[in-house]
C-alpha positions as CSV (number, residue, x, y, z in Angstrom):
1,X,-38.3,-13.1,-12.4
2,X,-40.0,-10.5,-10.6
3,X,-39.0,-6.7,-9.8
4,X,-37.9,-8.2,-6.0
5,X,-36.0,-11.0,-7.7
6,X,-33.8,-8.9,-9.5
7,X,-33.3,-6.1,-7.2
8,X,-32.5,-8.4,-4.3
9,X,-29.6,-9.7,-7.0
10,X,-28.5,-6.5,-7.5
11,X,-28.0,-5.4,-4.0
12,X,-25.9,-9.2,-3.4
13,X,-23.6,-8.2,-6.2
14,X,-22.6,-4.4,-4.2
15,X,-19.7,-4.3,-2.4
16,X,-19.7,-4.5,0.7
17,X,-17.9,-1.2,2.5
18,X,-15.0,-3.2,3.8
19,X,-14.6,-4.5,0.8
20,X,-14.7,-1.2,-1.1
21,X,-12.3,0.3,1.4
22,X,-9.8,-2.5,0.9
23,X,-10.0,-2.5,-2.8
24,X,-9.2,1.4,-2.6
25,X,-6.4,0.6,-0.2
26,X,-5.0,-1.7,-2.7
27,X,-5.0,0.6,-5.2
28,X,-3.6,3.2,-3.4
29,X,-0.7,0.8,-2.2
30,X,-0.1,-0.3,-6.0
31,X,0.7,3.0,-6.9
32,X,2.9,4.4,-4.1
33,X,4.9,0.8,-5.1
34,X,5.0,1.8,-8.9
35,X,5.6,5.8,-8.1
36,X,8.8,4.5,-5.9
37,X,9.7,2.1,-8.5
38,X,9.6,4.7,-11.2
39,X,11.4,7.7,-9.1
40,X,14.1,4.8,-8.5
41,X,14.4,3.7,-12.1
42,X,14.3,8.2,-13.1
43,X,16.6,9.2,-10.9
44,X,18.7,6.4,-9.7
45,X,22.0,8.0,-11.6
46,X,21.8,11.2,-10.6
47,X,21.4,9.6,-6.9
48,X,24.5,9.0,-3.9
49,X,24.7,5.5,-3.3
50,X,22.4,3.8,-1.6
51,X,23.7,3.3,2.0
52,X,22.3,0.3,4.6
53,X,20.0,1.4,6.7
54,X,21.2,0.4,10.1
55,X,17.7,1.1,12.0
56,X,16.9,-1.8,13.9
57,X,13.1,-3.2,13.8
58,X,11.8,-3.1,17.2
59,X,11.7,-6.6,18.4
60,X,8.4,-5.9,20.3
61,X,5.5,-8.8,19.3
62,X,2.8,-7.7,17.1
63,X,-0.7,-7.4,18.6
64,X,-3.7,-9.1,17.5
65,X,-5.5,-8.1,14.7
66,X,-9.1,-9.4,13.3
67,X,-8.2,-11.3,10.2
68,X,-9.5,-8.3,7.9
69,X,-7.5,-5.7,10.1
70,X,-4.5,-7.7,9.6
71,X,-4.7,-7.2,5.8
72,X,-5.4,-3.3,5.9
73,X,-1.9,-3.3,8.1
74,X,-0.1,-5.2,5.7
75,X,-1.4,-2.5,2.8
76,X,-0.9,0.3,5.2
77,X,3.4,-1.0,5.6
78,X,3.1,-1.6,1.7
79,X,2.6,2.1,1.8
80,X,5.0,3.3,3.9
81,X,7.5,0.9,3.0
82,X,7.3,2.9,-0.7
83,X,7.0,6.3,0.8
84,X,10.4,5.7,2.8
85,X,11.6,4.7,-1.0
86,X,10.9,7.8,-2.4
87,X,12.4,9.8,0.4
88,X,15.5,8.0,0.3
89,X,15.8,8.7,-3.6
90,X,15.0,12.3,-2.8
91,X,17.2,13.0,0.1
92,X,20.2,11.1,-1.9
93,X,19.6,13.5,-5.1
94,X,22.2,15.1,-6.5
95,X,20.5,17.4,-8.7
């Protein structure tokens, strides 16, 4: 194998940068889920009761995405999905 050889392999292994953005939105959505997990589990009895949330989702259709957009939406409602947990747990406190 020639020098080309192997740097052409090396440069086919790199992530791509929608790759490496969706890899870091993963990670970031992992641990928002674990840190409301964790504030739940911590604090859950010194906490009010939980109350049902009577918000209504809006029944408007969802638009179109690009397959790969479609993802990064889902991670992005992973997200704030957790960070309405751990304002829930903090606003129903009791310490």
């Amino acid at each position: 194998m020639d020098d080309r050889t192997v740097a052409k392999c090396q440069v086919d292994k790199k992530e791509t940068v929608a790759q490496e953005v969706m890899n870091y939105l993963d990670r970031i959505a992992g641990q928002a889920e674990k840190t409301s997990s964790r504030l739940e589990d911590q604090l859950g009895s010194v906490c009010r009761r939980d109350t049902p949330n009577e918000e209504v989702a809006s029944a408007q259709p969802e638009r179109e995405y690009p397959p790969y957009f479609v993802d990064f939406r889902e991670r992005l409602r992973n997200i704030d999905y957790a960070m309405h947990r751990i304002n829930d747990v903090m606003d129903r406190c009791e310490i």
